[in-house]
N, C-alpha and C positions, 0 to 999 in steps of 0.2 A: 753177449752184452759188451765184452771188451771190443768188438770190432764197430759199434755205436757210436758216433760221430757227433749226430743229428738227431735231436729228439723234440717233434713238438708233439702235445699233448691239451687235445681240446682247446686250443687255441683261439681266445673272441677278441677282436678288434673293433672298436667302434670311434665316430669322428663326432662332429659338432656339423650340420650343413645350416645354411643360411641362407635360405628363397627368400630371392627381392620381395619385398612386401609384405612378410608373415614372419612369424615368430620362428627364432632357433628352434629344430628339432636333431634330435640322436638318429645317426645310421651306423646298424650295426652292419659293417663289413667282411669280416672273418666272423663265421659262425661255429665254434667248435670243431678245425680244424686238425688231424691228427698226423703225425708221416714220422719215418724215419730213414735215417741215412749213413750208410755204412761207411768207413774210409776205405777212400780208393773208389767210389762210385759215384756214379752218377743219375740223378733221379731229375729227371724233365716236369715243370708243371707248363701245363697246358689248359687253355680254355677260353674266350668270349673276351674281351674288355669288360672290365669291373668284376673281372670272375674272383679276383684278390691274387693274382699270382705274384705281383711285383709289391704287395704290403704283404705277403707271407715270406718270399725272399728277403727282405729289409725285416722284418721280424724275426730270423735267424741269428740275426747280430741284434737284437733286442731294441730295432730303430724303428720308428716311427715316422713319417713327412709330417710338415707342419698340421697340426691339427690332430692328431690320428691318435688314438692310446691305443695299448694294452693291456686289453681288460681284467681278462681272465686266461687258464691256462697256464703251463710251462712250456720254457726254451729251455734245453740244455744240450749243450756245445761242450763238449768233452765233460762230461759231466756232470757239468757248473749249472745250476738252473740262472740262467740271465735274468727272468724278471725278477730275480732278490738280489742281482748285483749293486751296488753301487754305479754313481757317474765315474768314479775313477776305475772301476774297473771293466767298467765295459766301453771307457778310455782306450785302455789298454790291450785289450782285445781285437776290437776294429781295427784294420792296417796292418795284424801280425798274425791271429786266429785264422781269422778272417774277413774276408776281401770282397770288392765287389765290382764286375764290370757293365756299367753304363750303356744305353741301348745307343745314344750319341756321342761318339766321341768327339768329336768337334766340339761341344757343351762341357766337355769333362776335362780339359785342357786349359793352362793358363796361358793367355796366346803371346803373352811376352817374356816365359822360361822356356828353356831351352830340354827336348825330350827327357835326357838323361839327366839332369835334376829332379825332373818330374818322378820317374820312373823307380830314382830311386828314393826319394824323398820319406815315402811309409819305412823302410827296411832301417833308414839313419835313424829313424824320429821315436822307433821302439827298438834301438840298438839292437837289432837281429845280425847286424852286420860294418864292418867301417866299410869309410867310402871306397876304399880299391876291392873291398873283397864286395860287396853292393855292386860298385858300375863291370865288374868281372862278371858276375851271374847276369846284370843286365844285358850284357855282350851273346853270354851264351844262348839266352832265352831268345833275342834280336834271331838268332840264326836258327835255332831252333823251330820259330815263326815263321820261315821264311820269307825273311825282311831284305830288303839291299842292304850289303855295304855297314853289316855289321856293328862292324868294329868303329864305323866313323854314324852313322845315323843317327845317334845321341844328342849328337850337333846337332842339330836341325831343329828348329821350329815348329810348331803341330802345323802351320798353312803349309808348309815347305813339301809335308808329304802325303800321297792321297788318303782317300778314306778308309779305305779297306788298309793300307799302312797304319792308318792311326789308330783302328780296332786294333789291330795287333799289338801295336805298342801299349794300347792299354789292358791288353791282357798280359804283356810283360810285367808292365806294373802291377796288376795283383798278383804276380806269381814271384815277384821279385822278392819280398819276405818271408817264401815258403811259408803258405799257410795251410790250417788242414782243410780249409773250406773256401770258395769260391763260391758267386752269386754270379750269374751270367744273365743279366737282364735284357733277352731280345738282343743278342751282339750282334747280329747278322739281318735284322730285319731290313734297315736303312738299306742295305748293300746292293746294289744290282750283282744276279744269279752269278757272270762269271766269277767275281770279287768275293762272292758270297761263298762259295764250295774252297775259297784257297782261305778264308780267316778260320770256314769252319773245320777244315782238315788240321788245319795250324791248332786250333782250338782242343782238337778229341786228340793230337800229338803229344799236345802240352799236356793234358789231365794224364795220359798214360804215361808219359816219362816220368813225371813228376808224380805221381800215387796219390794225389790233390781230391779229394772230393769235391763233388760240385752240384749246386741246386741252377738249372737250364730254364729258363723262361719265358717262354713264348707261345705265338698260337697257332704255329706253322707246323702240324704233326708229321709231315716231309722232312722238317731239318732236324725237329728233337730225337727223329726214328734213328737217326744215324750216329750219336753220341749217349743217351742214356739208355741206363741198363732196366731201369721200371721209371712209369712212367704216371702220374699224379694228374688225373684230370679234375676241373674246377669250375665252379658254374655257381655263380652269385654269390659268393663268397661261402660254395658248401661243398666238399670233395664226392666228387660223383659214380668214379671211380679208378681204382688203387691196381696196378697189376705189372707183369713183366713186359720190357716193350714190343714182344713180338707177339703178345697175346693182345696187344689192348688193339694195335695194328692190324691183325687178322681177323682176332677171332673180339670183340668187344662185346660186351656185357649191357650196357645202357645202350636207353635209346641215343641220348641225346652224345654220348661216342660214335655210336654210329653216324650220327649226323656230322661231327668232325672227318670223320674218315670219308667218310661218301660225297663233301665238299665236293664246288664245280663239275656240278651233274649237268652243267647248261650243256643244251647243242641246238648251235645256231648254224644254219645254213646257208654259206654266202650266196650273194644275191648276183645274179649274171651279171655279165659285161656290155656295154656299149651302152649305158645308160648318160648324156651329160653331165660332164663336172659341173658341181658349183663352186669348184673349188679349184682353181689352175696354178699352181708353181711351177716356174719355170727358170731353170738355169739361177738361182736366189744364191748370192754369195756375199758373208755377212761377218764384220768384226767386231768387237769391241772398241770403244775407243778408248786411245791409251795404249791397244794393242800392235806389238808388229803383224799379227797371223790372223788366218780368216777360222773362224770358227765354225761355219758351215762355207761347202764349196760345189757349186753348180749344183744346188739341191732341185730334182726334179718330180714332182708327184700330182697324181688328181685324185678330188673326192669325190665322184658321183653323189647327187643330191636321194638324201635317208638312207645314205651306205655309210659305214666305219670302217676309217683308214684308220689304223693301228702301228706308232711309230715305235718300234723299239731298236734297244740297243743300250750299251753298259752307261754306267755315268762319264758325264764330258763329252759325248757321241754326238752331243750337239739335239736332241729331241726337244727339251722345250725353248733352247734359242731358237729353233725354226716357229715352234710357238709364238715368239716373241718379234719374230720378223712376222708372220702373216696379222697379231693383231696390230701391226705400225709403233711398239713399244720399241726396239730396233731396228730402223731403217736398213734395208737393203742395199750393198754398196753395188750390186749387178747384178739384172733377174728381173722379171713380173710376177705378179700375181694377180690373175684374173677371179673375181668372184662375182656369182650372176649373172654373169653377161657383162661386168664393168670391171675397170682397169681398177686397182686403190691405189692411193697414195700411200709412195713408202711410209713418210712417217702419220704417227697419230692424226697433227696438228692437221694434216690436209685432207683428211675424211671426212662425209658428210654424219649429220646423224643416225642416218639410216644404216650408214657403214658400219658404226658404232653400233647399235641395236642389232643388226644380223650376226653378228660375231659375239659370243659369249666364253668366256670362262669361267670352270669349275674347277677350282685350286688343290694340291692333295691335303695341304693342313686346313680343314674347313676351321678349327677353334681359332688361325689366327685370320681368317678371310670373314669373320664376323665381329662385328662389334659391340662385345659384350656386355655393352649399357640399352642396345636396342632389345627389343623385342622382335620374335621370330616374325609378327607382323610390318614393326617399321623395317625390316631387314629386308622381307618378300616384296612391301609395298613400296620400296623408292626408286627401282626403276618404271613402275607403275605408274607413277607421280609423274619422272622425268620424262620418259616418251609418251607416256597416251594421256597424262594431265591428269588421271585420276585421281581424285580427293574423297574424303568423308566415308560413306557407309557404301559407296561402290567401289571405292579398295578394299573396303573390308570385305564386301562378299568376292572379290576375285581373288583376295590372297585366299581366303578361305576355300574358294575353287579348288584352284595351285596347291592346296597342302591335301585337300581331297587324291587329288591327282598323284603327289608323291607318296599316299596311303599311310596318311599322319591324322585325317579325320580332324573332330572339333578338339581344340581341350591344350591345343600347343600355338593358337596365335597371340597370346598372351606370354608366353613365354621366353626366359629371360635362356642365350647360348647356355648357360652354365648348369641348365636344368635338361639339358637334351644329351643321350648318349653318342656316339661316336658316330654312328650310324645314323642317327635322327639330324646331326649337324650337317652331316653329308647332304643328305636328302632336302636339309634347307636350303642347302647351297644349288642345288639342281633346282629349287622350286623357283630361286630367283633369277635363274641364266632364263628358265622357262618362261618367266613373266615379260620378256624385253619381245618371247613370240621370235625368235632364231632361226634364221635358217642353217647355223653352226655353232655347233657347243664344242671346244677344246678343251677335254678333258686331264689334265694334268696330272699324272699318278694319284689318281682318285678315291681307288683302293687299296693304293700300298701300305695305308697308318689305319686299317680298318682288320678286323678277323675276320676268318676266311665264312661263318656262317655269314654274316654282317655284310661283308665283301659280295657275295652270293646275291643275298638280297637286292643288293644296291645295283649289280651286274642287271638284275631279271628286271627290274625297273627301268631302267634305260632304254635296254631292249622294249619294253612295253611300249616308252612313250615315244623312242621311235618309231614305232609302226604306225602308233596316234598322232605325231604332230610331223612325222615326215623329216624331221629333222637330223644332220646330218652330222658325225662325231667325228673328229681328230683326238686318238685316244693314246695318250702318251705313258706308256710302261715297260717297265721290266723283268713284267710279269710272262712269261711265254704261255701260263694256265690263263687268266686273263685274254691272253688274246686268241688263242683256241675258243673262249668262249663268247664275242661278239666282236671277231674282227671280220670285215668282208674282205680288205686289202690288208696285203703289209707292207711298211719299209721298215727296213731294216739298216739302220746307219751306225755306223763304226769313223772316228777322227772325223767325222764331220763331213761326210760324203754319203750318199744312198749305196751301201752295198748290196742289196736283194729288193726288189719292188715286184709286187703282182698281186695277183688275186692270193686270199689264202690259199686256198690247196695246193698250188702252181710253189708258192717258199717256202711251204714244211713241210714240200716231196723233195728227195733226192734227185738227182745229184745236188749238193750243197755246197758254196764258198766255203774255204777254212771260219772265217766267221763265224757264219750264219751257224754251221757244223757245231762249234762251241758253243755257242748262245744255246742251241738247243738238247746239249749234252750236256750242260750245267745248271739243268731243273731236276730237282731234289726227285726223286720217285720212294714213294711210300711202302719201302721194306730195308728190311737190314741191309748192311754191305752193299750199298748203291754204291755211296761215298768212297769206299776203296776199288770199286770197279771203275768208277770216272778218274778215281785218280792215275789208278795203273794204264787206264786208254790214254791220259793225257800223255804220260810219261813215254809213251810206243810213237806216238805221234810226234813228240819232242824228238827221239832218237834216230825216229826214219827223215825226220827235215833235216 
């Protein structure tokens, strides 16, 4: 009992929702809830979006999001039950107890204080510490992270240093108050793979130096396998199942764990060669302006017409500024691009509308690429409108087609973004690239803000409708599972250059660039001790250069 940390007990959460057009009604979200967590450990929740992982994490520290109670149940955090705390004392708690890191740091940062204010700001504000002995431990943890530059990085600005930096730094800041408990909300999902294995190594450093507890949450059972010691899975706000991580990994208990483990069962099989581009880049070399330096350089690739080119590489690699230069959003300062048989015009403005209509994108944040006053109807029906002039009850029946088609059925063209899960928003957003009748959909990390069952889904659908509508994909991630699972080509770009181009089999066989070699050595695999086996390859590899 003394080594008890973490205690919730039948735990109900429920909110207030508000569908446009009908009367308030109650959703209960956490349904009786139960977990515990030792100090010194670490217990992973895992499961679906909406499964309640990220209101039972915030429910540790007795918080709530706007809207949200706590209904019924106990919290107790060193032995205090928080829902009979006081406001002032569960004041006093948050920022010293315990802490919480943010799945965006970018979001979590004030962009006009400087790091080490930040960082140490909880530790001064519950006098855990003065300011020298505060930005002292900030120093230590900086290096312990493995951050640059330590002793001076404090300085800096959140824009100043990358993202995978600023994760770090904000888990400086929740460790900067020694607290006994830590919330790890998703740190690593944002990150492309190589950035992702050096926060999360930095991350299961810090909990073991420091004997920190921690609640992990996410729905990537590859990353949680390599930092928690048991592991919490969750599914519509009901714990499914409870177990050690190398049990629920192996050997699982429910179905629907098995369906988390057995994720990306696709196999797709690329499609031969010598088939026409409909898609030509050639030599495309592109800056910003404002900028000295080209952000892509002599980028060169084809898409054969109803194949998937698949662009990957880390962030800043330049993947969807090349997006950006083929839909004329960024003009090309040297290069062509052929499509269909015709030259485009670098920018927008000199396209026809045809040009416009053949070219689609599907965004990876579908919740801010809709607009959440429309209906899944006006949303499907206004490029229906714009190019084929469709009005009345023959948009209706073709959006209705369209959402047949994305396997949404009757019962959602009425419906308002804010009533659709994560995955039904995605699928809206495919239905209206679909409706414009494309012969190219640029898929823009599509799947990355999606869970892997969800993810799945959204994969096998694509694949369907390109077989049915012949339609051709530019699919841009940094997913390497992802692209095993519906890429026909790869490229592969690093600083803004094509470092690996071919069919897939031909760039995830060996021999491999330094690169490419990383990229594909920093996807998570699904068992213990991966994480220190990549690390110690990196470390041999570092020493033999």
């Amino acid at each position: 009992m003394a080594d008890r940390l973490l205690e919730i007990e039948n735990l109900r959460i429920e909110a207030t929702a508000y569908p446009p057009g009908e009367p308030p009604r109650e959703v209960v979200l956490v349904k009786g809830v139960s977990l515990t967590l030792e100090r010194g450990k670490v217990l992973g929740l895992i499961g679906e979006s909406g499964a309640g992982k990220s209101t039972i994490g915030l429910a540790s520290m007795a918080y709530g999001r706007s809207g949200v109670r706590l209904t019924g149940g106990a919290v107790r955090l060193n032995g205090r039950d928080l829902m009979k705390e006081p406001a002032s004392g569960l004041r006093a708690l948050r920022g010293k107890e315990a802490t919480y890191v943010a799945q965006s740091a970018a979001a979590a940062f004030n962009p006009a204080k400087r790091l080490m204010e930040q960082v140490v700001e909880a530790a001064l504000a519950h006098g855990v510490a003065s300011r020298k002995e505060a930005e002292a431990r900030a120093v230590r943890l900086f290096g312990k992270l493995g951050l640059p530059e330590p002793e001076t990085i404090g300085r800096r600005y959140p824009h100043q240093v990358s993202g995978g930096q600023l994760q770090r730094v904000m888990t400086a800041m929740a460790l900067c108050p020694e607290p006994d408990l830590v919330i790890f909300d998703e740190p690593t999902t944002a990150l492309d793979v190589t950035t992702q294995i050096e926060v999360l190594a930095a991350i299961k450093e810090a909990i073991r130096d420091t004997g920190v507890a921690a609640l992990y949450i996410t729905h990537d059972l590859a990353v949680v396998a390599q930092v928690a010691d048991h592991i919490l899975v969750l599914r519509g706000g009901e714990a499914v199942e409870y177990g050690e991580t190398q049990q629920i990994i192996t050997a699982p208990r429910e179905e629907y764990t098995r369906a988390l483990v057995s994720v990306r069962s696709i196999e797709h099989e690329e499609k031969p060669e010598g088939a026409e581009p409909v898609l030509s880049v050639r030599g495309v070399t592109a800056r910003y302006r404002g900028t000295g330096f080209d952000v892509l350089s002599d980028v060169s690739v084809d898409l054969p017409a109803g194949q998937t080119l698949a662009v990957v590489g880390e962030s800043g690699s330049g993947k969807s500024t090349l997006a950006r230069v083929i839909t004329g959003l960024l003009p090309a300062r040297e290069g062509e691009i052929d499509f269909a048989g015709r030259r485009l015009s670098p920018a927008l403005a000199g396209r026809s509308r045809d040009d416009l209509r053949e070219i689609q994108m599907i965004y990876q944040m579908a919740d801010t690429a809709m607009n959440p006053r429309q209906t899944v109807g006006t949303i499907i029906g206004r490029p229906l409108s714009f190019y084929f002039g469709l009005r009345g009850e023959a948009r209706r029946r073709r959006v209705q087609e369209l959402l047949d088609q994305i396997e949404m059925g009757s019962g959602f063209i009425d419906r308002y973004p804010a009533e659709l899960s994560g995955g039904q928003k995605q699928r809206v957003c495919i239905a209206r690239a679909l409706a414009a009748k494309p012969r190219l959909i640029i898929c823009d990390e599509v799947t990355s803000a999606l869970d892997p069952l969800v993810a799945d889904g959204v994969l096998k659908l694509l694949l369907r409708l390109q077989a049915e509508e012949g339609v051709a994909y530019l699919f841009i991630t940094h997913d390497i599972a992802t692209v095993r699972a519906i890429a026909d080509r790869i490229a592969v770009m690093y600083r803004g250059r094509v470092q690996r181009y071919g069919p897939k089999s031909a760039v995830l066989s060996p021999p491999f660039d330094d690169y490419t070699d990383l990229l594909l050595a920093s996807v998570p695999e699904m068992r213990r001790g991966w994480l220190e086996e990549a690390l110690e390859r990196r470390r041999m590899e570092s020493a033999g250069n």
